[in-house]
C-alpha positions, -999 to 999 in steps of 0.1 A, spaced: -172 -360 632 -195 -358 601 -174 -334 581 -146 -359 585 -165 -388 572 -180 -363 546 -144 -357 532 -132 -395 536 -166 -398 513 -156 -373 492 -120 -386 486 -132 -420 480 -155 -410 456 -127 -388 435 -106 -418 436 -133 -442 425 -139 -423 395 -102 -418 386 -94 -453 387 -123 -452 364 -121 -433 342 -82 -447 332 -95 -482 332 -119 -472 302 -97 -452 288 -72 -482 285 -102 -508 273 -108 -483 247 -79 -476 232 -66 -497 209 -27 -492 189 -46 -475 156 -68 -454 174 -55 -418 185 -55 -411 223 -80 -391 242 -76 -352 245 -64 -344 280 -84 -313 284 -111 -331 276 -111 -356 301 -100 -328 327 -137 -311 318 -154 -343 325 -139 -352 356 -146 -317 368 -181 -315 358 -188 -353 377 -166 -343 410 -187 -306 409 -220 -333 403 -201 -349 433 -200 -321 453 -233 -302 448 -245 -338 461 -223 -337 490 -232 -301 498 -269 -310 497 -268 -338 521 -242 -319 543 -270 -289 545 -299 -315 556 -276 -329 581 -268 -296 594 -305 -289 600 -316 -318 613 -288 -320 639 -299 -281 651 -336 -295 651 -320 -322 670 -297 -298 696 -332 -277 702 -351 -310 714 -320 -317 729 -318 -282 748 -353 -281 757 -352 -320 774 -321 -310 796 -341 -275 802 -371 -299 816 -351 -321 835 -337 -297 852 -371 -280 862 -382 -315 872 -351 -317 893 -348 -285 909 -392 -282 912 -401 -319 918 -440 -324 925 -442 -286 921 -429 -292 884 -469 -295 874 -476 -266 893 -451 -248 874 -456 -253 845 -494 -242 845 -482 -211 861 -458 -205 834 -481 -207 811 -509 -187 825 -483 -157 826 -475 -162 792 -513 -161 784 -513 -133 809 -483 -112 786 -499 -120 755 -535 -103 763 -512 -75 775 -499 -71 742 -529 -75 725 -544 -48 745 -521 -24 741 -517 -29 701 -556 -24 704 -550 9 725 -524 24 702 -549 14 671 -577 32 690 -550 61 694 -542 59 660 -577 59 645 -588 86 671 -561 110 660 -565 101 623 -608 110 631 -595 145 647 -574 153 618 -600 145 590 -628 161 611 -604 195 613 -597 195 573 -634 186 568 -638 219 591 -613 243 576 -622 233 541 -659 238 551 -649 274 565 -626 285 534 -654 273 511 -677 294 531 -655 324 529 -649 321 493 -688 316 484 -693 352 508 -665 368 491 -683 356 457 -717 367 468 -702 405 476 -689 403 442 -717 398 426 -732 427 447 -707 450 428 -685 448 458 -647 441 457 -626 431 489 -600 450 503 -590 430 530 -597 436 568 -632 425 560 -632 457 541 -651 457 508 -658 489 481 -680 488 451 -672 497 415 -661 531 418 -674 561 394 -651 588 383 -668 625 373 -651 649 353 -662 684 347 -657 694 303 -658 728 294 -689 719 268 -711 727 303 -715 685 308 -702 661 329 -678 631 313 -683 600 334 -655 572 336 -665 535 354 -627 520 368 -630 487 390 -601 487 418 -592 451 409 -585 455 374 -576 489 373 -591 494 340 -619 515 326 -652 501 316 -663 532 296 -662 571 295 -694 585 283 -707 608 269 -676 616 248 -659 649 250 -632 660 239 -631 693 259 -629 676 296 -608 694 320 -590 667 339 -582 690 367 -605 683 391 -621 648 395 -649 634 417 -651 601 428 -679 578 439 -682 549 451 -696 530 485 -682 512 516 -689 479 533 -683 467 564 -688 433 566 -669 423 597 -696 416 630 -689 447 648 -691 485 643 -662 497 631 -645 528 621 -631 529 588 -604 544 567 -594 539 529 -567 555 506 -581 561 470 -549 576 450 -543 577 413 -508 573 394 -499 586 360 -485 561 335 -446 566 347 -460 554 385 -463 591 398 -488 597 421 -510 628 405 -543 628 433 -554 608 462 -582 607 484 -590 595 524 -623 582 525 -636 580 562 -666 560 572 -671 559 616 -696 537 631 -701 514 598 -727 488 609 -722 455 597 -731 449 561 -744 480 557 -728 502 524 -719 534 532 -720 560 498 -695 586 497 -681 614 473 -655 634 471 -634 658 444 -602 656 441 -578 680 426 -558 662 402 -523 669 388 -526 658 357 -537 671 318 -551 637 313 -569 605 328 -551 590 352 -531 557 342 -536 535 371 -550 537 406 -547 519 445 -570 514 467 -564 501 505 -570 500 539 -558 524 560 -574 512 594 -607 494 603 -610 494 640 -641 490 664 -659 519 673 -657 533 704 -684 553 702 -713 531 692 -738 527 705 
């Protein structure tokens, strides 16, 4: 019923400002003056019946929501006549229990969005307290691992750890010719004294191993040496049993070496690092 007397409005209203619009056109005109442009007029009739409309529009969307705020009061009065009806004197009653459950429902859901926060934090505690932890451990690790460096020592994995390693040879001027090589870089430090008669046939090695795991172990390492095309030319099995826990553990040994010149490279690894079964 309102969107009929809307339009009838609306109608009434293009109409009224038609009849309009002519009638000032005809005061105006007079027989020596020229007439109006069509288009003209067109655009200003259009721009007052869209004025019209937007006007329209606006009071048809107020109506709109007042007659739904309307239809909801509406809804709810049938809803309590109905209660009233089918409860009678227990329409009171009702009512107070209705609304105690709905208390009732909403401390439920306030307690369990409080449980799930306490969850929530809980879980997000255990996961910072276990980074703290396993950042606390690598950092530990690291500053150990730095503090056996600074020993001289250099890891080798399996809680394995060898120090800077000397290399002897023999020179056919009746002295020794000493080179320093460090298993991380693989580079000599220095050869002294200088020869230039050294027989690079034979080679001793020296050096010392750690154990810095918390048992007794028995432990294995592969020293071998590589000339500059990757060819192995020597290599040495250095056996410590019964290594007590950070205790280093010297060792030599000679090696015959096939090569007319220092070796170019060199590995060094673990070959096993178990616990002793015959300690004590």
């Amino acid at each position: 019923m309102t969107l009929r007397i809307v339009t009838a409005l609306l109608a009434g209203l293009m109409a009224s400002a038609s009849l309009a619009q002519h009638e000032a056109v005809a005061e105006t005109e007079t027989p020596m003056t020229a007439p109006l442009d069509p288009i003209d007029m067109l655009l200003q009739e259009t721009e007052d019946l869209q004025a019209t409309v937007d006007a329209l529009r606006a009071a048809l969307a107020e109506s709109k929501l007042e007659a739904a705020g309307w239809r909801r009061e509406l809804d709810e009065l049938r809803q309590f006549i109905q209660d009233r009806h089918e409860l009678g004197r227990d329409f009171e009653q009702y009512k107070a229990i209705k609304a105690t459950a709905q208390r009732d429902a909403q401390n439920r859901r306030l307690q369990e969005a409080r449980a799930q926060r306490e969850v929530r934090e809980a879980e997000r505690t255990a996961r910072q307290r276990e980074f703290m932890e396993r950042r606390a451990e690598r950092e530990a690790e690291l500053q150990r691992v730095q503090n056996f460096r600074d020993a001289g020592f250099s890891p080798l994995g399996f809680d394995v750890f060898l120090s800077n390693t000397a290399f002897n040879y023999q020179t056919h001027d009746g002295i020794n010719a000493r080179f320093d090589w460090t298993p991380l870089t693989g580079r000599f430090l220095r050869v002294y004294p200088f020869s230039n008669r050294v027989d690079f046939s034979s080679m001793t090695v020296s050096g010392s191993v750690m154990n810095t795991a918390d048992e007794i172990r028995d432990i294995g390492i592969a020293v071998t040496f590589f000339d500059e095309a990757g060819s192995q030319v020597g290599g040495e099995i250095v056996q410590v049993n019964n290594a007590r826990p950070q205790v280093p553990y010297p060792f030599t040994a000679t090696i015959v070496m096939a090569l007319d010149r220092p070796f170019a490279s060199a590995s060094t690894y673990v070959l096993y690092a178990d616990a002793s079964l015959s300690a004590p």
